[in-house]
N, C-alpha and C positions, 0 to 999 in steps of 0.2 A: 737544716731548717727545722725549725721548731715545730710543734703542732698548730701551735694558734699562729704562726705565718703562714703555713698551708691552709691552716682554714680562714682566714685571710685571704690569701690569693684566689683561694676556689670560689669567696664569697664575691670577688670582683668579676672575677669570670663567670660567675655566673649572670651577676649582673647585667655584665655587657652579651650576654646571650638574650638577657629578656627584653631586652633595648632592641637589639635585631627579631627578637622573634615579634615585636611588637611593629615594628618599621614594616617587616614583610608583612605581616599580617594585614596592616594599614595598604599599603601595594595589592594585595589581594582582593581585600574590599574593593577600591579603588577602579581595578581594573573591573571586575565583577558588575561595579556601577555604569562605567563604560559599555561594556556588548550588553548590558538590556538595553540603555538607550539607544545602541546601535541597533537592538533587535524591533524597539519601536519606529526608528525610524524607518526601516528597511519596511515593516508588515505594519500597517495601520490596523485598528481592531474589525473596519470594514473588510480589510483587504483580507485579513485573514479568514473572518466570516465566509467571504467571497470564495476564497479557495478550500476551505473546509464544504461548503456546497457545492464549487466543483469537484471535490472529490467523491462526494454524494451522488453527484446527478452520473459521474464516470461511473462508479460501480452499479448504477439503477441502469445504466446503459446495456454494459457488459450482462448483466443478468439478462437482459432483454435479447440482445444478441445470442446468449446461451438458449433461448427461449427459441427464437425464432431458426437457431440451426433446429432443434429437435425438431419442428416446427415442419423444417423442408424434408427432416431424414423420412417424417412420419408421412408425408404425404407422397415422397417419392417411391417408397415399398405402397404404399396405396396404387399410387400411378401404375407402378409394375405388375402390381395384382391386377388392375385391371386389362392393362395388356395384356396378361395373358389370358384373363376371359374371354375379352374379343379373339384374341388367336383359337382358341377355345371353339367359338360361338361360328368364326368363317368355316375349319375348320366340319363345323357339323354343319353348317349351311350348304358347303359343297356336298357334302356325303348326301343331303335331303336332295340335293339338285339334280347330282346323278340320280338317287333312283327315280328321280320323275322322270328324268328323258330316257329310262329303260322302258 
């Protein structure tokens, strides 16, 4: 085979590469154009709105719920400090009581 029939036949085959790379190409697009429309249909711009503010109002949730554990931790070591005051306060109350009735 000659030069210029090789470069001939590479020049075909090339060819019919750019013909395929253009068909898939075109296929690509294509389907591309498909799942957004599918993604419009599925999420309206409400709907998504909608769901982007429930993911809002979820995570203002949870913050709040981290809020109000601390919330319980803080007032339970409260609570217990105060119990032990009154256990504390009976305690010397009793001690004042006996020595009255010595």
């Amino acid at each position: 085979m000659r030069l210029s029939e090789l470069n001939d036949v590479l020049g075909e085959k090339l060819s019919e590469l750019e013909k395929v790379l253009i068909e898939k190409d075109d296929e690509v697009q294509a389907l591309h154009k498909e799942l957004m429309d599918l993604r419009k249909q599925c999420f309206s711009e409400d709907e998504t709105a909608a769901l982007e503010e429930l993911a809002r109002d979820r995570e203002l949730l949870s913050l709040k719920l981290d809020q109000v554990d601390v919330n319980y931790e803080a007032v339970t070591r409260e609570k217990e400090a105060l119990l032990e005051q009154v256990k504390e306060l009976e305690t010397h109350l009793l001690f004042v009581l006996g020595e009255l009735e010595k």
